[in-house]
C-alpha positions as a LaTeX table, in Angstrom:
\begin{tabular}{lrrr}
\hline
Residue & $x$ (\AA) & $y$ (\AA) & $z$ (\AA) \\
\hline
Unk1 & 126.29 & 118.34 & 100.64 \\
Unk2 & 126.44 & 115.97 & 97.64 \\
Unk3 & 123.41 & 115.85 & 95.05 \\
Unk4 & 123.26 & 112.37 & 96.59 \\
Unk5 & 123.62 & 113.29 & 100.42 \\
Unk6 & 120.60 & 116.11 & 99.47 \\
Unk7 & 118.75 & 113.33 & 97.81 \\
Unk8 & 119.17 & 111.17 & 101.16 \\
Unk9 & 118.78 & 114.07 & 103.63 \\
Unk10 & 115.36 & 114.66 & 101.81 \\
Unk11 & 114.24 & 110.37 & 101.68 \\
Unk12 & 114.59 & 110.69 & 105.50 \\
Unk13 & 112.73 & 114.01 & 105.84 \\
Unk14 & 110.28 & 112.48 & 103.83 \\
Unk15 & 110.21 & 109.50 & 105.88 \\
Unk16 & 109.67 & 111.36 & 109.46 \\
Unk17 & 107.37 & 112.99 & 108.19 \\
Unk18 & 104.77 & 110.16 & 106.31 \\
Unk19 & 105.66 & 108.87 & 110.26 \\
Unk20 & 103.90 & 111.26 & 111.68 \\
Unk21 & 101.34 & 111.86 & 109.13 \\
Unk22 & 100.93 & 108.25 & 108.67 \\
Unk23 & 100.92 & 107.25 & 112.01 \\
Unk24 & 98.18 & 109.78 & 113.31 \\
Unk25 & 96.01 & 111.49 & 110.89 \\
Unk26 & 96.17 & 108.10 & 108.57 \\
Unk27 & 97.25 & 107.57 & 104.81 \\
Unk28 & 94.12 & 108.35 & 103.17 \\
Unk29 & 94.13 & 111.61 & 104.81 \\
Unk30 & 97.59 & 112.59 & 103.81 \\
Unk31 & 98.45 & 113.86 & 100.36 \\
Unk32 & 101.71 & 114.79 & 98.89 \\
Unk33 & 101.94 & 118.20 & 99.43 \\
Unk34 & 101.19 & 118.04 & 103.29 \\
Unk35 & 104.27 & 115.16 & 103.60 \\
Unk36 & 106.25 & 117.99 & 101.25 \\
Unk37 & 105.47 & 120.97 & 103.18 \\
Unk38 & 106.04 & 118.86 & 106.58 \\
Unk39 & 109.47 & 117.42 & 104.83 \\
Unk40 & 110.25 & 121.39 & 103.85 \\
Unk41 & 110.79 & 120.00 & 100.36 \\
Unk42 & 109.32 & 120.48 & 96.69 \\
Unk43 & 106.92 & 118.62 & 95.39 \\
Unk44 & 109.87 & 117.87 & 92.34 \\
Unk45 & 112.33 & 116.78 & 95.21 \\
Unk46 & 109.57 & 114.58 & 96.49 \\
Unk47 & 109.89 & 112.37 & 93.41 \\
Unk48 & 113.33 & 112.46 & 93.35 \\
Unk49 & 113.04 & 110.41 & 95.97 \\
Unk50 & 109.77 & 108.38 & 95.83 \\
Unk51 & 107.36 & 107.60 & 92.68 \\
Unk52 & 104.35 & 108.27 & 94.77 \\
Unk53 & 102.74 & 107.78 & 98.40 \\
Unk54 & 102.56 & 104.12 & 98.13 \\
Unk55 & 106.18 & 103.97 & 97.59 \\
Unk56 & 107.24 & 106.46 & 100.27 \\
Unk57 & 104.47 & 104.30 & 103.00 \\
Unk58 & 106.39 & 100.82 & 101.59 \\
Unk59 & 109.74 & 102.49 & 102.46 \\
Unk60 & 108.35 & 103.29 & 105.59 \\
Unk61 & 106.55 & 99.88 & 106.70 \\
Unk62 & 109.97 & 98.19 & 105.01 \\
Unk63 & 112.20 & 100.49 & 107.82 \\
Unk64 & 109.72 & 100.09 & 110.49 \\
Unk65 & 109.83 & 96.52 & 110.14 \\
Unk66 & 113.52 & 95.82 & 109.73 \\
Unk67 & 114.12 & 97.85 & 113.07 \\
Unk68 & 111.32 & 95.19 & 114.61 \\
Unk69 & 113.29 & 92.06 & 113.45 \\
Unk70 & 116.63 & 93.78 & 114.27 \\
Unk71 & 115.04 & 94.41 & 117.68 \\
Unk72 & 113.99 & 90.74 & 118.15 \\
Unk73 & 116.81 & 89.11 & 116.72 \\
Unk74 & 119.09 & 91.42 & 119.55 \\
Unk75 & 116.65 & 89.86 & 122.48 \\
Unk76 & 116.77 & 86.34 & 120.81 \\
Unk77 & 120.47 & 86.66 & 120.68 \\
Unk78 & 120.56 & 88.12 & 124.26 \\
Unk79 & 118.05 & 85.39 & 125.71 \\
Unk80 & 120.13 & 82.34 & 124.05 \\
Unk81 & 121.88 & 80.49 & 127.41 \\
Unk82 & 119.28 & 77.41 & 127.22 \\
Unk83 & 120.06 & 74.40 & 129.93 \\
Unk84 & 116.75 & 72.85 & 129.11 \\
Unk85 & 115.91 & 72.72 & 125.64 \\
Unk86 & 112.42 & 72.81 & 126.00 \\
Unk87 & 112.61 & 75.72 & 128.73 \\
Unk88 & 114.71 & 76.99 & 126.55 \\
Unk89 & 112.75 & 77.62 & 123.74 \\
Unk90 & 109.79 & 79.04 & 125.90 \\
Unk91 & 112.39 & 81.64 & 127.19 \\
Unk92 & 113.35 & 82.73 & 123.32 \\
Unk93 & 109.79 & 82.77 & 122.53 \\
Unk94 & 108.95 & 85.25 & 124.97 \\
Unk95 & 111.80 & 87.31 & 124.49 \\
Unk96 & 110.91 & 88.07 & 121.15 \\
Unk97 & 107.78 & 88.78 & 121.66 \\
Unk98 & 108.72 & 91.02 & 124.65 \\
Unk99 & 111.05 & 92.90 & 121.98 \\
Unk100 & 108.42 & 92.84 & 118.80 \\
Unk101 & 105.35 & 94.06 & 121.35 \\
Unk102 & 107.84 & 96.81 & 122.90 \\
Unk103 & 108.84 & 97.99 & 119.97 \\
Unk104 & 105.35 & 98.44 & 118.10 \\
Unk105 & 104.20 & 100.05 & 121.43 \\
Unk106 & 106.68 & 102.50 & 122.17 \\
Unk107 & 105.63 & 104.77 & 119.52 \\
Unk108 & 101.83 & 103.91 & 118.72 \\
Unk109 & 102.68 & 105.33 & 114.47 \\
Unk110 & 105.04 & 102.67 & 114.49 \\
Unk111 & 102.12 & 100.16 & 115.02 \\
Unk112 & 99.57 & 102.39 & 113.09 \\
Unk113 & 101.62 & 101.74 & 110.00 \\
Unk114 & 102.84 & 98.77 & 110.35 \\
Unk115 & 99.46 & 97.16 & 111.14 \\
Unk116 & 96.65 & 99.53 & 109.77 \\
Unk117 & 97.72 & 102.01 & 107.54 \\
Unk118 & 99.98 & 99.43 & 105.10 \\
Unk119 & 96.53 & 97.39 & 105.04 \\
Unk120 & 94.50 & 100.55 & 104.39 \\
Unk121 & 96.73 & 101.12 & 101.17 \\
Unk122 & 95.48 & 98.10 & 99.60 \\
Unk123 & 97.50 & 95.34 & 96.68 \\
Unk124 & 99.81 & 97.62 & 96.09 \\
Unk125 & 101.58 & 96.94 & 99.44 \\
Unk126 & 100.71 & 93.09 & 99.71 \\
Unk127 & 104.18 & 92.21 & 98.51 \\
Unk128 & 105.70 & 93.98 & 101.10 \\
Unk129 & 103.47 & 92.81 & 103.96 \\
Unk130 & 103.73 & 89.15 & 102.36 \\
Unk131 & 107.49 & 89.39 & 102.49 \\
Unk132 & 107.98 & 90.66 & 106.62 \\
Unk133 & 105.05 & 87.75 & 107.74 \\
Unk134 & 107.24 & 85.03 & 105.99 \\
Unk135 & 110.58 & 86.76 & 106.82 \\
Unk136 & 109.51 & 86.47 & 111.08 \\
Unk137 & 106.97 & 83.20 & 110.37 \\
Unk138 & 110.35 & 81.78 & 109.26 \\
Unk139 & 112.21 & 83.06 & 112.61 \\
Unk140 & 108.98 & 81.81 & 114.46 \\
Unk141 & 109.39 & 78.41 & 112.85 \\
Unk142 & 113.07 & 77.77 & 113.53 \\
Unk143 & 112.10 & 78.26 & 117.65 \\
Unk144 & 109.88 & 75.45 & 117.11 \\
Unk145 & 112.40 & 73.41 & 115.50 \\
Unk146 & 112.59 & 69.83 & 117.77 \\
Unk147 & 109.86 & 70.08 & 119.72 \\
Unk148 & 108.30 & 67.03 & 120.95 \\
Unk149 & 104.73 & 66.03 & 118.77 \\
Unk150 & 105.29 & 68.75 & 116.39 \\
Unk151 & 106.70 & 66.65 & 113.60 \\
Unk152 & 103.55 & 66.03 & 111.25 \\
Unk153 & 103.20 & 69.79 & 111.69 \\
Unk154 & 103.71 & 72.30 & 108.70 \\
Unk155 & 105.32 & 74.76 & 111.42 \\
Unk156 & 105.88 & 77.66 & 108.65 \\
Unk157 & 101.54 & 77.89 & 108.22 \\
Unk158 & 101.02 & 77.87 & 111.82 \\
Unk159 & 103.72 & 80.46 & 112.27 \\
Unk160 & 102.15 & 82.41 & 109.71 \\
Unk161 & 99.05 & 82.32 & 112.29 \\
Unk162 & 100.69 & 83.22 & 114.78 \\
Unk163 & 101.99 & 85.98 & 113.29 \\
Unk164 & 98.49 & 86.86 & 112.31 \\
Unk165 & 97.65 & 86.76 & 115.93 \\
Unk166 & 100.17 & 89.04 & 117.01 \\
Unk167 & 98.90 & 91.98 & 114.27 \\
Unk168 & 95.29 & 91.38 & 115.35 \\
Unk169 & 96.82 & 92.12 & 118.81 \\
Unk170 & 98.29 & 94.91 & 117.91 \\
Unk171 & 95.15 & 96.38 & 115.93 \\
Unk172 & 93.37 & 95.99 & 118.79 \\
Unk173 & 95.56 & 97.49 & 121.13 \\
Unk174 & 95.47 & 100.51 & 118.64 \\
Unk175 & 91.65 & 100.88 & 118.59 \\
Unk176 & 91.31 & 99.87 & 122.38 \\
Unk177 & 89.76 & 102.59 & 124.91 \\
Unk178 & 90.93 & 102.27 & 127.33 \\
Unk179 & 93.99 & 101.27 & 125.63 \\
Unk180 & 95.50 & 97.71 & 127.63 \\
Unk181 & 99.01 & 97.82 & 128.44 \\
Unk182 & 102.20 & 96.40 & 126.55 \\
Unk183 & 102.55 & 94.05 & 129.44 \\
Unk184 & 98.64 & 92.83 & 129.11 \\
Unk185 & 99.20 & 92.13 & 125.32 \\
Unk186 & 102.80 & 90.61 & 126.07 \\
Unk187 & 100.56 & 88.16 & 128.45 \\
Unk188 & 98.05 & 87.24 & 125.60 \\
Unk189 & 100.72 & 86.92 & 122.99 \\
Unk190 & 102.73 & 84.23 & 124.56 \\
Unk191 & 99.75 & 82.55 & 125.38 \\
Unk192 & 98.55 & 82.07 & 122.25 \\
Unk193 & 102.01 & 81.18 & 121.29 \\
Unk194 & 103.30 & 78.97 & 123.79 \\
Unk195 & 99.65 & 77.07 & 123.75 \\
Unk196 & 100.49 & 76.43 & 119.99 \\
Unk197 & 104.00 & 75.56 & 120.10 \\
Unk198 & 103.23 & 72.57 & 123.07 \\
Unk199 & 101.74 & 69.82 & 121.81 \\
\hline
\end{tabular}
């Protein structure tokens, strides 16, 4: 390999494993050396690739969440035959929820770090957590585009809500013993939503 296919084979070594670690034992648990040994690589390759953990758990929660959107934006684009506008829309709404639930449930580290574990790391990660809210409160928004009584409504703040709903959701679903199923969360999800986007 390349120095720069070496560099990238490591980055996604790294990666699985701050997954694993992440997702399960936590990120204040997990220290450099464990993600190296896991990774098989040196503590000097490490930061070749990453400036610390915060970095390497941002590259993470950044990856995790892009494969989220892609996932919903794929069922949106799947779910888009609407006869009745208003129908529609409901139908879009749930199918992206359908996809963002499914996905963060599939593979409970996905939601651990994506909902706990970026949290747990504190400011530094704000920015990054700031940037995926707006980036699907701004997806969330456009579905809600030309409804009926919704037109002295700041849609982008309530999406942000709902959005906050959904990780709340998700936290609990986490934490939950016995844990509810994706389908039971699904249900609550596009309650909240669809009770916020009719008017």
């Amino acid at each position: 390999m390349s120095p720069q296919e070496r560099v990238g084979d490591r980055r996604e070594r790294l990666l699985t494993s701050a997954l694993q670690r992440f997702g399960t034992q936590g990120y204040p648990a997990t220290t450099i050396d464990t993600l190296c040994a896991d990774a098989k690589v040196s503590t000097r390759a490490f930061y070749e690739c990453f400036t610390g953990r915060e970095a390497l758990l941002s590259a993470l929660f950044e990856q995790i969440m892009a494969e989220a959107m892609a996932a919903v934006r794929t069922a949106l684009a799947s779910a888009a035959d609407p006869t009745d506008e208003q129908v529609g829309a409901d139908i879009l709404v749930s199918a992206g929820l359908a996809a963002y639930i499914g996905y963060m449930t599939a593979d409970e580290r996905r939601a651990r770090v994506a909902h706990a574990e970026v949290r747990r790391a504190g400011d530094p990660l704000h920015p990054s957590r700031r940037r995926s809210v707006h980036e699907f409160a701004d997806l969330v928004a456009d579905l809600a585009q030309g409804r009926t009584g919704l037109d002295d409504v700041d849609m982008h703040r309530v999406a942000i809500g709902l959005i906050g709903a959904i990780q709340e959701l998700v936290i609990d679903w986490i934490g939950s013993e016995p844990r509810p199923s994706a389908s039971v969360v699904l249900t609550s999800a596009e309650h909240i939503f669809l009770s916020a986007l009719s008017k």
